[in-house]
Backbone as ProteinMPNN parsed JSONL, in Angstrom:
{"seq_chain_A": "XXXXXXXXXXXXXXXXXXXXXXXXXXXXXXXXXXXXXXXXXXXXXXXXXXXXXXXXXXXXXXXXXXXXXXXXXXXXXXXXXXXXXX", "coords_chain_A": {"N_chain_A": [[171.105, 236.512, 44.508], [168.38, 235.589, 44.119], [169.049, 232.823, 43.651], [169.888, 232.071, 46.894], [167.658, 230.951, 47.902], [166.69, 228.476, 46.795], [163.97, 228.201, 45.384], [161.536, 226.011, 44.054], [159.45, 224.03, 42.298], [156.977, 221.719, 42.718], [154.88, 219.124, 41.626], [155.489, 220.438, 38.197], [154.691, 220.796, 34.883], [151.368, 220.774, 36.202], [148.402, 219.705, 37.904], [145.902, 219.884, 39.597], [146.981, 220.916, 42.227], [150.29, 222.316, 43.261], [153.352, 222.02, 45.249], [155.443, 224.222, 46.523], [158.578, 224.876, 47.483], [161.105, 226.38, 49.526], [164.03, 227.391, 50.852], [164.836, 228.878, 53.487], [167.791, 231.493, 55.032], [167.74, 232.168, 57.22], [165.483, 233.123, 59.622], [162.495, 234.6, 58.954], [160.113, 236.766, 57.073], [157.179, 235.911, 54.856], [155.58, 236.226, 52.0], [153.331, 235.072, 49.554], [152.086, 235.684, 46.423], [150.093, 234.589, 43.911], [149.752, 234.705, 40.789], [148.033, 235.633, 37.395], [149.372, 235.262, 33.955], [148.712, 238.001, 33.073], [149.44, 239.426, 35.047], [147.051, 239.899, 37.004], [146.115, 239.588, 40.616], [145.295, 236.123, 41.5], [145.638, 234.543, 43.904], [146.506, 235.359, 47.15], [148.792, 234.891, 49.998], [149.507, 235.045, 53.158], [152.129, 233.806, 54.86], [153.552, 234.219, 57.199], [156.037, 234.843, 59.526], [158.605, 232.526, 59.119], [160.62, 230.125, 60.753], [164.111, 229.801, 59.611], [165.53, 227.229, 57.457], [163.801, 224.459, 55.366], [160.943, 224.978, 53.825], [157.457, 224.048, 52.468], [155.032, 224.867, 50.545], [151.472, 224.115, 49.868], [149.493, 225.03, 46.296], [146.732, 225.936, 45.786], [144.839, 227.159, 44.247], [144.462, 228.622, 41.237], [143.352, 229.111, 38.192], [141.841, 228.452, 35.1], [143.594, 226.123, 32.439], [146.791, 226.809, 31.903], [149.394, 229.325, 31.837], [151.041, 230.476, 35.14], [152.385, 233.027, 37.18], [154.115, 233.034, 39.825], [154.387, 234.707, 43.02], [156.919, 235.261, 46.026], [157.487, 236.934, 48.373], [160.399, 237.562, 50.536], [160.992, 239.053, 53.606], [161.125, 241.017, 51.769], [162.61, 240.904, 49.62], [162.204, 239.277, 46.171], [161.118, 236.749, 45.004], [160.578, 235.331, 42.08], [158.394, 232.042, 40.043], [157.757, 230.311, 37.335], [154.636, 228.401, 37.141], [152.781, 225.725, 35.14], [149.698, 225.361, 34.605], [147.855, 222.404, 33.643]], "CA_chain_A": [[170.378, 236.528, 45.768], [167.603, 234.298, 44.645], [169.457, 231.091, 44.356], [169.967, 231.234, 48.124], [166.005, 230.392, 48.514], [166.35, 227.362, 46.132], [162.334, 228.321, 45.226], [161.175, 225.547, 43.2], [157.636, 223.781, 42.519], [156.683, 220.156, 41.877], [155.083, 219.088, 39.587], [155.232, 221.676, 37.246], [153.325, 221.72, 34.955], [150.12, 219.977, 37.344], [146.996, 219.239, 37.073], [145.076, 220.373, 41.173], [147.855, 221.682, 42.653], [151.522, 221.951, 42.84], [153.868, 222.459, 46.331], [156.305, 225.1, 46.195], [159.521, 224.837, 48.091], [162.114, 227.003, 49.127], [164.923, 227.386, 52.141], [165.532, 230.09, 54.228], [168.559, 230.668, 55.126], [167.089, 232.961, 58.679], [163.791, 233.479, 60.379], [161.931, 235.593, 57.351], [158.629, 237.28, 56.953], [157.084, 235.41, 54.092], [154.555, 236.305, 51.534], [153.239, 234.385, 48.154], [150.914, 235.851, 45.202], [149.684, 233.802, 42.671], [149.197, 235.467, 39.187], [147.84, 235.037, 35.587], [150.457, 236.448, 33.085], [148.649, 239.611, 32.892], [149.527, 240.469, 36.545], [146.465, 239.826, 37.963], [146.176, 238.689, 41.395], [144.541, 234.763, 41.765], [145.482, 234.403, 45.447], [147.81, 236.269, 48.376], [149.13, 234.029, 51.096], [150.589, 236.05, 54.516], [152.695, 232.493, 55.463], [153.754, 234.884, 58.554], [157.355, 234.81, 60.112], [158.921, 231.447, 59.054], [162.238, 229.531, 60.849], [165.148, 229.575, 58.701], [165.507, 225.351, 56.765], [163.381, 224.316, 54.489], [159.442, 225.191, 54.022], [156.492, 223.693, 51.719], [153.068, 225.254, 50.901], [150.585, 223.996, 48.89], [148.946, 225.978, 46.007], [145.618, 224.927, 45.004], [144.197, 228.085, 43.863], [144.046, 228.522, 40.366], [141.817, 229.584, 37.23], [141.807, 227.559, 33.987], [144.63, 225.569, 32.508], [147.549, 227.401, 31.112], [150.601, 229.38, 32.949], [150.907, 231.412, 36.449], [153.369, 233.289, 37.504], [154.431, 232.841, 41.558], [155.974, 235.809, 43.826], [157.68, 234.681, 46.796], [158.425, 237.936, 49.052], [160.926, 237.117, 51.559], [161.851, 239.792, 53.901], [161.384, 242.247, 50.699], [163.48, 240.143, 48.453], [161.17, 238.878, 45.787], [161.697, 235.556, 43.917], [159.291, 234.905, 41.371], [158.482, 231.044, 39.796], [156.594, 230.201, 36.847], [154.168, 227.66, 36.999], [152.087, 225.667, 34.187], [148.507, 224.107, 35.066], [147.353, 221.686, 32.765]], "C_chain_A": [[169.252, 235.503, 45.764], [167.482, 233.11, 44.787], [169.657, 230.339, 45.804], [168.755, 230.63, 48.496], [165.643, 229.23, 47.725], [164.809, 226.879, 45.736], [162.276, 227.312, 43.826], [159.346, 225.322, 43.546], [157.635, 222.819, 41.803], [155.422, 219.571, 42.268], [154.874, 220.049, 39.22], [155.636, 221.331, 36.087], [152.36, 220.409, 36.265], [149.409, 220.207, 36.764], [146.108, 219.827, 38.23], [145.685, 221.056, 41.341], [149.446, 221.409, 42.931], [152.054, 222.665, 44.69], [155.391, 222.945, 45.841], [157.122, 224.775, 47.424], [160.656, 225.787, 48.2], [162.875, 227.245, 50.768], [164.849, 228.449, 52.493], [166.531, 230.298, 55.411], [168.886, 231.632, 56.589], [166.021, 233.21, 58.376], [163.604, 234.922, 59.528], [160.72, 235.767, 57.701], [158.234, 237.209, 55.15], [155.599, 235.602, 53.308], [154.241, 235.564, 49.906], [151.657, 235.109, 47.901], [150.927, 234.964, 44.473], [148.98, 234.365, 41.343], [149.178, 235.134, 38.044], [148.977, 236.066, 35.063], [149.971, 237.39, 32.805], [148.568, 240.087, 34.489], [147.968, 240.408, 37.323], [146.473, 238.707, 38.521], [145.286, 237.39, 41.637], [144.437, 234.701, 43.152], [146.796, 235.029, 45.901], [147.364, 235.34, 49.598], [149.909, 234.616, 52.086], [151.13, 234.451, 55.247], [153.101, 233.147, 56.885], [155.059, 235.036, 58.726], [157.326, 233.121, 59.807], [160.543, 231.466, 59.346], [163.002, 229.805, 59.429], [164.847, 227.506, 58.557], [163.943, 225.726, 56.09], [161.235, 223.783, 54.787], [158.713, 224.67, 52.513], [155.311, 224.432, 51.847], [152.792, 224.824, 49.815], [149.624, 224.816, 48.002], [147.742, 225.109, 45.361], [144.711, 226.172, 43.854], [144.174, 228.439, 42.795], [143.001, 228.488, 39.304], [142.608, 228.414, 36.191], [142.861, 227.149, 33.271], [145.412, 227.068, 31.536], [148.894, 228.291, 32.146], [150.46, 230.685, 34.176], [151.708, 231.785, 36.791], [153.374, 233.698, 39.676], [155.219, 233.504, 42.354], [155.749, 235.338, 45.09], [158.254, 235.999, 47.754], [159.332, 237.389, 50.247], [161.663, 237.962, 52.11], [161.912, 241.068, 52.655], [162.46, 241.809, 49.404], [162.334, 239.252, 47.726], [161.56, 237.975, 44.611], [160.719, 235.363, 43.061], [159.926, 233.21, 40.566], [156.897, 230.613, 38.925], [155.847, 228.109, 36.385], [153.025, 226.973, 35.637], [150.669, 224.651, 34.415], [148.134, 223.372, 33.268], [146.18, 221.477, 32.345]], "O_chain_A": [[168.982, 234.755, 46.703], [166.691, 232.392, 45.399], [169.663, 229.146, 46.109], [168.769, 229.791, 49.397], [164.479, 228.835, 47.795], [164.409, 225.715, 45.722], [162.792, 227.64, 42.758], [158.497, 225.827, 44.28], [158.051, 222.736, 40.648], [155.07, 219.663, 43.443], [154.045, 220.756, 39.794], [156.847, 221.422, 35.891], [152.833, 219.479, 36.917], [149.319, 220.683, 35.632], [145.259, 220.511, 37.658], [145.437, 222.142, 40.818], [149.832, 220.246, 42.81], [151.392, 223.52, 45.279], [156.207, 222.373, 45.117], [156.5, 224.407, 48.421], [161.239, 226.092, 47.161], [162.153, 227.25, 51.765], [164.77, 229.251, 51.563], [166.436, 229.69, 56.477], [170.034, 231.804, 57.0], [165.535, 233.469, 57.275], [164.306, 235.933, 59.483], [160.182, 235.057, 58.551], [158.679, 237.992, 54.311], [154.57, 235.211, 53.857], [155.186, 235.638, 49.121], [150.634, 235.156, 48.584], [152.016, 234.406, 44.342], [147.777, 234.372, 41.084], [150.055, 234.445, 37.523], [149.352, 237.158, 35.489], [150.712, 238.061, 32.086], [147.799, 240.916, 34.976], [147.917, 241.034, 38.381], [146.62, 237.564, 38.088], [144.225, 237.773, 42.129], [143.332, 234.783, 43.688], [147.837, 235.178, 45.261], [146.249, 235.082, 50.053], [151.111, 234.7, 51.835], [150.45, 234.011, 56.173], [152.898, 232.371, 57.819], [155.46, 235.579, 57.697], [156.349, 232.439, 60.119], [161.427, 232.139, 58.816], [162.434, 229.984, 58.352], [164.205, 226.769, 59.305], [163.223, 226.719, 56.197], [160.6, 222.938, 55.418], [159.344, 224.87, 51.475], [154.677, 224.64, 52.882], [153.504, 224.959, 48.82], [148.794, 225.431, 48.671], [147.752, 224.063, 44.711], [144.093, 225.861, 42.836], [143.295, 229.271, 43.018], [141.919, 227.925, 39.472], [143.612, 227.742, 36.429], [143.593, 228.136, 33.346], [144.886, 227.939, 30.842], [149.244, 227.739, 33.189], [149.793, 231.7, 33.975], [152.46, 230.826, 36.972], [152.72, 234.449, 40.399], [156.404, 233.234, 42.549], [154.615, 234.995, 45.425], [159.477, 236.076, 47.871], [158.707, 236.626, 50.983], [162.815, 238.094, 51.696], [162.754, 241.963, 52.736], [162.89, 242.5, 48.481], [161.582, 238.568, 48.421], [162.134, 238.302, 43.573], [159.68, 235.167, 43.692], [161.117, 232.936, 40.418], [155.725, 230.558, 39.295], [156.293, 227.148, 35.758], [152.376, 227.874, 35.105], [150.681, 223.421, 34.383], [148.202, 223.863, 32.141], [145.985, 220.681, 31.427]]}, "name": "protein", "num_of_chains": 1, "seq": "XXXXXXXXXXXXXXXXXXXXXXXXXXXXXXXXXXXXXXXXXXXXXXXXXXXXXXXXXXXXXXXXXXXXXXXXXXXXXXXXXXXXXX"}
């Protein structure tokens, strides 16, 4: 199920911030966390109702270098994508 959302993120690892990408493949209700590997939350993004094709957001939000893990709700389907700041 979560290959249909082709959720990536480039560059990864980064250095500011990194833009996450991912398709949808119908008009979705779209949410992104941003978390340190112990589960806590960094930032929550309500992106809102997004078209179906292909969406970008920028993450800038981030604590000190090392890795983040990225949930992706879509519709209640939840992709996660791990990121590495530098």
């Amino acid at each position: 199920m979560a290959a249909e959302y082709d959720l990536t993120a480039f560059p990864n690892p980064f250095n500011d911030n990194t833009s996450l990408s991912f398709d949808l493949p119908k008009s979705s209700d779209v949410n992104v966390v941003v978390m340190d590997m112990l589960g806590r939350v960094i930032e929550t993004k309500s992106l809102g109702r997004l078209s179906a094709g292909k969406h970008n957001e920028v993450l800038t939000s981030f604590g000190a270098a090392g890795s983040y893990l990225v949930k992706v709700d879509i519709n209640g389907t939840i992709v996660y994508k791990q990121v590495i700041k530098q």
